[in-house]
MIDO-615062 format. One record per residue: residue number from 1; residue in three letters; z, y, x of N, C-alpha, C in turn. Coordinates in pm, 1 decimal. Layout:
N
+-----+-----+----------+----------+----------+----------+----------+----------+----------+----------+----------+
:   i :  aa :       nz :       ny :       nx :      caz :      cay :      cax :       cz :       cy :       cx :
+-----+-----+----------+----------+----------+----------+----------+----------+----------+----------+----------+
: NUM : ALA :        Z :        Y :        X :        Z :        Y :        X :        Z :        Y :        X :
...
+-----+-----+----------+----------+----------+----------+----------+----------+----------+----------+----------+
END
This chain:
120
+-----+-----+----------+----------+----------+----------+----------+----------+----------+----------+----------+
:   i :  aa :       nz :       ny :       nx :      caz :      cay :      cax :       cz :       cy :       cx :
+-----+-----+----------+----------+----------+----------+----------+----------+----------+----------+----------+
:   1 : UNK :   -556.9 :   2178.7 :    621.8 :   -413.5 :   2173.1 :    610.9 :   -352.3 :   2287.8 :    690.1 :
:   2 : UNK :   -275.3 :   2345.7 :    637.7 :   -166.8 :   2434.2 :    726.7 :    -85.8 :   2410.5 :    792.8 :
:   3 : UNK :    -21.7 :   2486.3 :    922.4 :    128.0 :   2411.6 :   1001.3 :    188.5 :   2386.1 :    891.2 :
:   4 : UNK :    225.6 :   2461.0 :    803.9 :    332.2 :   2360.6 :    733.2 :    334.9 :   2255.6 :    697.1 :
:   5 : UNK :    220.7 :   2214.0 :    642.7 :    185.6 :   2070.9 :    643.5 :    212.5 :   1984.0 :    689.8 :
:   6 : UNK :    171.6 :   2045.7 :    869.0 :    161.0 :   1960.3 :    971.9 :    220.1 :   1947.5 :   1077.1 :
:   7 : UNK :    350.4 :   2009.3 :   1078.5 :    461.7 :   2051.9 :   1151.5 :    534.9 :   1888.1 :   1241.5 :
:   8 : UNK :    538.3 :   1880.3 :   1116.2 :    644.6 :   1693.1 :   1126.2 :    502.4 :   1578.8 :   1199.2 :
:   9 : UNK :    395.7 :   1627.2 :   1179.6 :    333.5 :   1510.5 :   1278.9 :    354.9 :   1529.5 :   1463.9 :
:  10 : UNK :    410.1 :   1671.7 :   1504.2 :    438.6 :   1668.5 :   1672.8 :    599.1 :   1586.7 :   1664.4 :
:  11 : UNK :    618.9 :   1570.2 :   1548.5 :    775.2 :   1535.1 :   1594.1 :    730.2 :   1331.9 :   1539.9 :
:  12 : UNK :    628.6 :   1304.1 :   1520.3 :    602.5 :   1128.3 :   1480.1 :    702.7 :   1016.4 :   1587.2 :
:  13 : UNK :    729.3 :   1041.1 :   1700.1 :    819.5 :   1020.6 :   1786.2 :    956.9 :    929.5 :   1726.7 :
:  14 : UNK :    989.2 :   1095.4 :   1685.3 :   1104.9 :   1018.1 :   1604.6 :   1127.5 :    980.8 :   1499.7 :
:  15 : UNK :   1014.9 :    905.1 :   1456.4 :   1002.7 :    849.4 :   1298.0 :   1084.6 :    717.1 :   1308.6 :
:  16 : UNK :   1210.8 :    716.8 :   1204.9 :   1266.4 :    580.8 :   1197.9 :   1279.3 :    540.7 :   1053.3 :
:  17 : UNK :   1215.8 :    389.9 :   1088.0 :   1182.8 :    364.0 :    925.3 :   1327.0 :    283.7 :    856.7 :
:  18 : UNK :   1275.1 :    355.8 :    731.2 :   1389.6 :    358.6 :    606.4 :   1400.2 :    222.9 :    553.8 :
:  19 : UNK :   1325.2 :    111.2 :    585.4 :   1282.2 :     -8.6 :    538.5 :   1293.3 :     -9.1 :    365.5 :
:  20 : UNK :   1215.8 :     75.9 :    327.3 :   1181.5 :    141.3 :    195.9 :   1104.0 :     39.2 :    144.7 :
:  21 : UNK :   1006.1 :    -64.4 :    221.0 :    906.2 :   -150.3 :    157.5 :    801.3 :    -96.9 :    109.2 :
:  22 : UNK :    762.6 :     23.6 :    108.9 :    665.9 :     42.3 :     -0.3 :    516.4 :     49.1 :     81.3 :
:  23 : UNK :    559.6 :     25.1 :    243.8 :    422.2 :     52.6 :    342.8 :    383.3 :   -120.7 :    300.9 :
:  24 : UNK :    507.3 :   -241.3 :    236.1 :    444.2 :   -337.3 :    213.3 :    373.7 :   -400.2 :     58.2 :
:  25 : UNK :    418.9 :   -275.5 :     15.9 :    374.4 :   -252.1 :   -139.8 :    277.8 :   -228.0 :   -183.9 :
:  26 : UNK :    205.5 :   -125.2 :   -100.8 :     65.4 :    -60.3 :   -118.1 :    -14.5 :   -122.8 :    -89.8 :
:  27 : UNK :    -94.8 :   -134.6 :   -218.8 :   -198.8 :   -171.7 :   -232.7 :   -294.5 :   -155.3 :   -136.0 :
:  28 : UNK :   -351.5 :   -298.7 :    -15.5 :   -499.3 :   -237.7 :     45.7 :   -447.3 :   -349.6 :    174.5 :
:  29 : UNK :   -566.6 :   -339.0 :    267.8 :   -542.2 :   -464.5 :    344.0 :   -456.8 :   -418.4 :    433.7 :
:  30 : UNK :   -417.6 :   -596.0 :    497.8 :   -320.7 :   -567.0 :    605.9 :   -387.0 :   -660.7 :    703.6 :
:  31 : UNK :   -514.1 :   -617.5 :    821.1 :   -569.5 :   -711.4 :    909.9 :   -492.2 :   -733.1 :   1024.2 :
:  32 : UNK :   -524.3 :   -883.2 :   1032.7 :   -490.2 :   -954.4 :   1151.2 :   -574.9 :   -974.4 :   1256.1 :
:  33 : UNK :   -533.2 :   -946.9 :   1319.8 :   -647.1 :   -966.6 :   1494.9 :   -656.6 :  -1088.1 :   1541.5 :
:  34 : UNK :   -776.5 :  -1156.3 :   1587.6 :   -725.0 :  -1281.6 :   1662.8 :   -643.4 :  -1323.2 :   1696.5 :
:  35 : UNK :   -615.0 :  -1231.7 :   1812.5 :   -491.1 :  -1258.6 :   1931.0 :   -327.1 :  -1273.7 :   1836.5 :
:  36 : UNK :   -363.2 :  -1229.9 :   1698.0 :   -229.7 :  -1214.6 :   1615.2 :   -208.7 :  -1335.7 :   1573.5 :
:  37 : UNK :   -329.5 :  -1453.8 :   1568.9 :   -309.0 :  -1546.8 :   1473.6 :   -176.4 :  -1659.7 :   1527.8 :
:  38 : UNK :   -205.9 :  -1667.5 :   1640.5 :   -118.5 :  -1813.7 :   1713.7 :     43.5 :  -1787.7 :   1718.3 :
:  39 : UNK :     70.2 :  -1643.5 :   1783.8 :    205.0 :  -1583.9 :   1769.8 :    241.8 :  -1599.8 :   1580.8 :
:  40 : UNK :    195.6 :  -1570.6 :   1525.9 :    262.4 :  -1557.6 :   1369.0 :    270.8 :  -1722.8 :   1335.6 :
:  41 : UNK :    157.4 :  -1754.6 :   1360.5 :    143.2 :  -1895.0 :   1297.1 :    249.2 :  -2019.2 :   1333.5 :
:  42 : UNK :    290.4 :  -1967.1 :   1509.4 :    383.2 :  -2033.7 :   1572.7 :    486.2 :  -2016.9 :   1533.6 :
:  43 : UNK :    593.9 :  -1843.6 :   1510.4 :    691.4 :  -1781.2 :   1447.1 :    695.5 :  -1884.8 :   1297.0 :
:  44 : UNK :    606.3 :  -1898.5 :   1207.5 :    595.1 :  -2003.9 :   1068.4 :    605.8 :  -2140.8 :   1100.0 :
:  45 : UNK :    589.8 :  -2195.7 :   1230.3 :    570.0 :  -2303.9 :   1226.9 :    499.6 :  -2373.1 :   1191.5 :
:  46 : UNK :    362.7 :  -2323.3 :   1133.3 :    240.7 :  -2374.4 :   1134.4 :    128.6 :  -2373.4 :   1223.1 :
:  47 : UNK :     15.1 :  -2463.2 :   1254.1 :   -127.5 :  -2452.9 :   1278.4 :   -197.0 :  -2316.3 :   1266.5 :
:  48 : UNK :   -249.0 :  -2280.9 :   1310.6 :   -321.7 :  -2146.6 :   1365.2 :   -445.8 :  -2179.3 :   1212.3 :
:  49 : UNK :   -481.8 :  -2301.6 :   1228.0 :   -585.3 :  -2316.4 :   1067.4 :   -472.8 :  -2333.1 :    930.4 :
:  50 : UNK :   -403.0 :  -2414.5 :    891.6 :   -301.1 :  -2396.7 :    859.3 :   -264.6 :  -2192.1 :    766.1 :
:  51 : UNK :   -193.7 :  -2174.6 :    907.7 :   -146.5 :  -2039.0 :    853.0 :   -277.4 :  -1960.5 :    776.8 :
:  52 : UNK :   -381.2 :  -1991.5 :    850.4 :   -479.4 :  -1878.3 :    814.0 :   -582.8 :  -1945.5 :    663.6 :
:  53 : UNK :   -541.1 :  -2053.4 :    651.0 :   -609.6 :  -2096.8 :    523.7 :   -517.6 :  -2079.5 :    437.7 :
:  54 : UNK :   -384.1 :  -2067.1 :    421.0 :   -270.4 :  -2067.3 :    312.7 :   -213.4 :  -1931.0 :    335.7 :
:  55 : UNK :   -279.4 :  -1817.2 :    446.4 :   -192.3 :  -1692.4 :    416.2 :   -288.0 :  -1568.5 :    436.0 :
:  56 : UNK :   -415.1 :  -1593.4 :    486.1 :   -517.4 :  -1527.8 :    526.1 :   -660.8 :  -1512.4 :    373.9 :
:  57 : UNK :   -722.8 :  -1429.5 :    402.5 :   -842.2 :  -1403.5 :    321.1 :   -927.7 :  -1374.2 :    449.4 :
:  58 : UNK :  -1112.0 :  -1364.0 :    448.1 :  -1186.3 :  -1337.7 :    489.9 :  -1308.0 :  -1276.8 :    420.4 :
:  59 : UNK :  -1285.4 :  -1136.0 :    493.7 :  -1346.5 :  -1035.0 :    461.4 :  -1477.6 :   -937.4 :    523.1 :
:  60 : UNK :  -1523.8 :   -875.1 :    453.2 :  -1664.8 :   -803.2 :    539.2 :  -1662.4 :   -823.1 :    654.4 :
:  61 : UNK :  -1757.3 :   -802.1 :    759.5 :  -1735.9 :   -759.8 :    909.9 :  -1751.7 :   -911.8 :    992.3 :
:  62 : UNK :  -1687.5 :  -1013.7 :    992.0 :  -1583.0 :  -1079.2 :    915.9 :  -1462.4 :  -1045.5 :   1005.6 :
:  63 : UNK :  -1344.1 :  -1008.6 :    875.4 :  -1176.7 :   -993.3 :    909.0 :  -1104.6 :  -1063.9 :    868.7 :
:  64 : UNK :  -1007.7 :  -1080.6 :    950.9 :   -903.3 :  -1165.1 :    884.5 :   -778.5 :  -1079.8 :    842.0 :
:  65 : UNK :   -736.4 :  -1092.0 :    687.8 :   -657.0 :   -982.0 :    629.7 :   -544.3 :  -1106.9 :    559.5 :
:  66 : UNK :   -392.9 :  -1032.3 :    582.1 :   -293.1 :  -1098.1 :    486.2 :   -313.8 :  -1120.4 :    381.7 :
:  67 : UNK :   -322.7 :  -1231.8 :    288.1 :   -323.9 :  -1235.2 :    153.4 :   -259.5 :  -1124.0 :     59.0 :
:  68 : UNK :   -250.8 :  -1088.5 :    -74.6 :   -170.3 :  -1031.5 :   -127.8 :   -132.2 :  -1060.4 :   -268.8 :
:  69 : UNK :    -43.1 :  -1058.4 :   -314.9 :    -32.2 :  -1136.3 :   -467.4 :    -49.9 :  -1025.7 :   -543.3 :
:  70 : UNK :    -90.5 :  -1071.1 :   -651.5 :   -204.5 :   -973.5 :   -796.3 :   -176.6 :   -801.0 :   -780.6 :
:  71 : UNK :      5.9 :   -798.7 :   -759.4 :     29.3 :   -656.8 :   -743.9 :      8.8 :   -571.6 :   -633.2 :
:  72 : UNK :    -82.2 :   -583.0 :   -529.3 :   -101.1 :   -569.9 :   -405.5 :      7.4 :   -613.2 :   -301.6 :
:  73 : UNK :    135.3 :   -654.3 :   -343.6 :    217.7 :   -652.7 :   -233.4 :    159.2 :   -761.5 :   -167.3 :
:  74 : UNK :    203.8 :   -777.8 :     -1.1 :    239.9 :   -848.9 :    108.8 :    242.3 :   -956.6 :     90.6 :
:  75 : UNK :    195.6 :  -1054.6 :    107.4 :    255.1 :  -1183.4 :     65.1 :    368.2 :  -1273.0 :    135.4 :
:  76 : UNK :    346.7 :  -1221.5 :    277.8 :    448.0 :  -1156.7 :    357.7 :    607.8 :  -1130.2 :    332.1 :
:  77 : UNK :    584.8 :  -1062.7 :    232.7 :    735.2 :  -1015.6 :    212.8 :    804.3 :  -1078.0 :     97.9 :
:  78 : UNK :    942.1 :  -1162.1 :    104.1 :    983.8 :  -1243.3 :     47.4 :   1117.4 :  -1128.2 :    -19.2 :
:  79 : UNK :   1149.0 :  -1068.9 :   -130.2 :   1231.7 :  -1057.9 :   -189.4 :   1268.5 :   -878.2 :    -65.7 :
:  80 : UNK :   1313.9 :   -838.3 :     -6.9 :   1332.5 :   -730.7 :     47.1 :   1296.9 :   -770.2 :    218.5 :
:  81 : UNK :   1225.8 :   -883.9 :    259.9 :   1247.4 :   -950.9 :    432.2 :   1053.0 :   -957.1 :    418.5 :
:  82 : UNK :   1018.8 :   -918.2 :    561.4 :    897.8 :   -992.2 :    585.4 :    915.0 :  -1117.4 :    684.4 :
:  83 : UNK :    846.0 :  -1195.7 :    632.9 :    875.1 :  -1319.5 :    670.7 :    846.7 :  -1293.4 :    817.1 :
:  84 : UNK :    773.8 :  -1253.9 :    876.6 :    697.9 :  -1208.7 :    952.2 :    761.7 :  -1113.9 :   1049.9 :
:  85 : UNK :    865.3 :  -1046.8 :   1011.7 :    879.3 :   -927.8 :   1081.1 :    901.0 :   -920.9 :   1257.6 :
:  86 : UNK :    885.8 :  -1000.2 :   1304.7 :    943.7 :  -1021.6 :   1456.2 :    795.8 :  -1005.9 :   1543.7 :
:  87 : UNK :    686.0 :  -1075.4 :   1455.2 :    572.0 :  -1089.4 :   1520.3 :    426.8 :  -1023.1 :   1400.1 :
:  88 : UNK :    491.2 :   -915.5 :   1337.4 :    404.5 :   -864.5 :   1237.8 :    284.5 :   -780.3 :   1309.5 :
:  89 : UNK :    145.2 :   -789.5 :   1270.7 :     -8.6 :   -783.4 :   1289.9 :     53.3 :   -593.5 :   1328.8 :
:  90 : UNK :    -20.0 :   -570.4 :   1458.5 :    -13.4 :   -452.7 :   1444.8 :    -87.9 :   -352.4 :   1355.4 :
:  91 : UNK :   -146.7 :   -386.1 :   1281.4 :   -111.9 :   -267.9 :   1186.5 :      2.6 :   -269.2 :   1114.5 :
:  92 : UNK :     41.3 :   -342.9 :   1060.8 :    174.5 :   -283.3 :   1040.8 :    275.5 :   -217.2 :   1133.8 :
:  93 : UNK :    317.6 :   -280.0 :   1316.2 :    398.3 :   -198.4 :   1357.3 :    340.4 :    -76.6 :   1396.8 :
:  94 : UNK :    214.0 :    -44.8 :   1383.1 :    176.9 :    137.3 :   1436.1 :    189.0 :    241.2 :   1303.3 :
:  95 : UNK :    211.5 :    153.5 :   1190.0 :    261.2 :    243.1 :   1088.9 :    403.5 :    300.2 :   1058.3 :
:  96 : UNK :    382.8 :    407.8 :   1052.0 :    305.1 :    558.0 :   1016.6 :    272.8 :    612.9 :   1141.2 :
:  97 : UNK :    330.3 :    592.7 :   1282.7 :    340.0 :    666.0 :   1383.7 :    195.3 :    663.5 :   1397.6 :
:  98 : UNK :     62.2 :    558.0 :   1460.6 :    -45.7 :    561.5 :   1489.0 :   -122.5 :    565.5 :   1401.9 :
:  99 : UNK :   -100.8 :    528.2 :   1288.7 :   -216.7 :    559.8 :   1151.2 :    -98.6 :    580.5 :   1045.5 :
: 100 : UNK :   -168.6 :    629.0 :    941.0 :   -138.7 :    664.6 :    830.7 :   -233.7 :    639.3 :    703.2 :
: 101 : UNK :   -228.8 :    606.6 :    586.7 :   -276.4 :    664.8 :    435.9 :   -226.7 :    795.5 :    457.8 :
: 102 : UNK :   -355.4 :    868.3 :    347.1 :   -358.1 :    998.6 :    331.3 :   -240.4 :   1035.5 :    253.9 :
: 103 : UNK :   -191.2 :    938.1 :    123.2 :    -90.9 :   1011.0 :     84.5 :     75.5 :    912.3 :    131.7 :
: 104 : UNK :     80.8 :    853.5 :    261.0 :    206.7 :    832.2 :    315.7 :    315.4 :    883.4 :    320.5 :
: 105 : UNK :    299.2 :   1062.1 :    311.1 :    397.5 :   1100.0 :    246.3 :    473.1 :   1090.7 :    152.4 :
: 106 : UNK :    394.5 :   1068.0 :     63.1 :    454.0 :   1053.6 :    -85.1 :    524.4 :    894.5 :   -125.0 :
: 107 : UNK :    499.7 :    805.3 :    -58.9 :    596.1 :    684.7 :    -77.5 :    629.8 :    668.3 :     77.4 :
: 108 : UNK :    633.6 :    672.0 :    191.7 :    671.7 :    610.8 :    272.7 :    834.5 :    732.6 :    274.7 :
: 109 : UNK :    951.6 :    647.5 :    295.5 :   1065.6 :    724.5 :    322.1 :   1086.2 :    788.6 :    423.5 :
: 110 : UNK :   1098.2 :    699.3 :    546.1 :   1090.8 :    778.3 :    636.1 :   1017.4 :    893.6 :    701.1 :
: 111 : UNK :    863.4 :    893.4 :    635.4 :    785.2 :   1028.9 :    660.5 :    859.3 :   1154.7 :    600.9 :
: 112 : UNK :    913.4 :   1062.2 :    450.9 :    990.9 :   1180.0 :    340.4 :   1102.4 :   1267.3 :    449.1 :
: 113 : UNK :   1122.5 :   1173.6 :    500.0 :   1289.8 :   1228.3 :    593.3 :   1244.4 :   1294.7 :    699.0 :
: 114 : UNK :   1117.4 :   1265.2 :    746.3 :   1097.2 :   1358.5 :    891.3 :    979.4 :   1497.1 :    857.5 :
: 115 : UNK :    981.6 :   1506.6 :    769.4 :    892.1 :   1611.5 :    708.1 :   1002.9 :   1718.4 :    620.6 :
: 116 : UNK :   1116.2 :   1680.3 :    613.6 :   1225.4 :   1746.6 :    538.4 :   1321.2 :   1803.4 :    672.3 :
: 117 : UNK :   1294.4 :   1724.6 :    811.9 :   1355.8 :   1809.5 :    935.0 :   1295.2 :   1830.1 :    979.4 :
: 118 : UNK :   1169.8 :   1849.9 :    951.3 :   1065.3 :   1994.5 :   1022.1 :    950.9 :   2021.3 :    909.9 :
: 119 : UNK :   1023.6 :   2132.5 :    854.5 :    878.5 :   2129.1 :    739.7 :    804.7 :   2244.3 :    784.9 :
: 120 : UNK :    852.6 :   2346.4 :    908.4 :    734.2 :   2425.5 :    946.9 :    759.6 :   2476.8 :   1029.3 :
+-----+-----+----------+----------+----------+----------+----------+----------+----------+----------+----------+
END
């Protein structure tokens, strides 16, 4: 990649998200950490087994990942709100700043916006 490319990742700082939805759109997992289960499950008002049998999958390794309905979205996210949002699994809050998809540019908005005030 070239600086130009890569200009807008010294400025990740001031990334403020567009609440665009589409980081809850994309297709691919969204894991939960242990320590994530009791805080969310409590925020729902459910059982720690509960939440994780009616909102969880278990996967390789073994992980515990958000469900997602047929179109990859969130299951999470109810109409434009994550149900979730107060006590959401950090991967979602280190996105985009601490990780990224390779092509985050291209649907996440707010990358769109901070790559358009520093493109080199």
């Amino acid at each position: 990649m070239n600086q130009k490319n890569t200009a807008w990742l010294s400025h990740l700082s001031e990334f403020e998200c567009q609440r665009c939805l589409k980081c809850c759109t994309n297709p691919g997992y969204i894991y939960v950490l242990e320590e994530e289960v009791q805080p969310i499950s409590n925020y729902l008002g459910l059982s720690g087994f509960k939440f994780v049998n009616q909102y969880c999958d278990l996967i390789e390794k073994p992980r515990l990942t958000l469900k997602t309905h047929p179109d990859g979205t969130c299951v999470m996210l109810k109409g434009n709100t994550c149900q979730i949002h107060p006590v959401k699994p950090k991967q979602c809050r280190d996105f985009p700043v601490r990780w990224r998809t390779k092509d985050a540019r291209e649907y996440c908005e707010g990358l769109k916006l901070l790559t358009q005030h520093y493109p080199a």
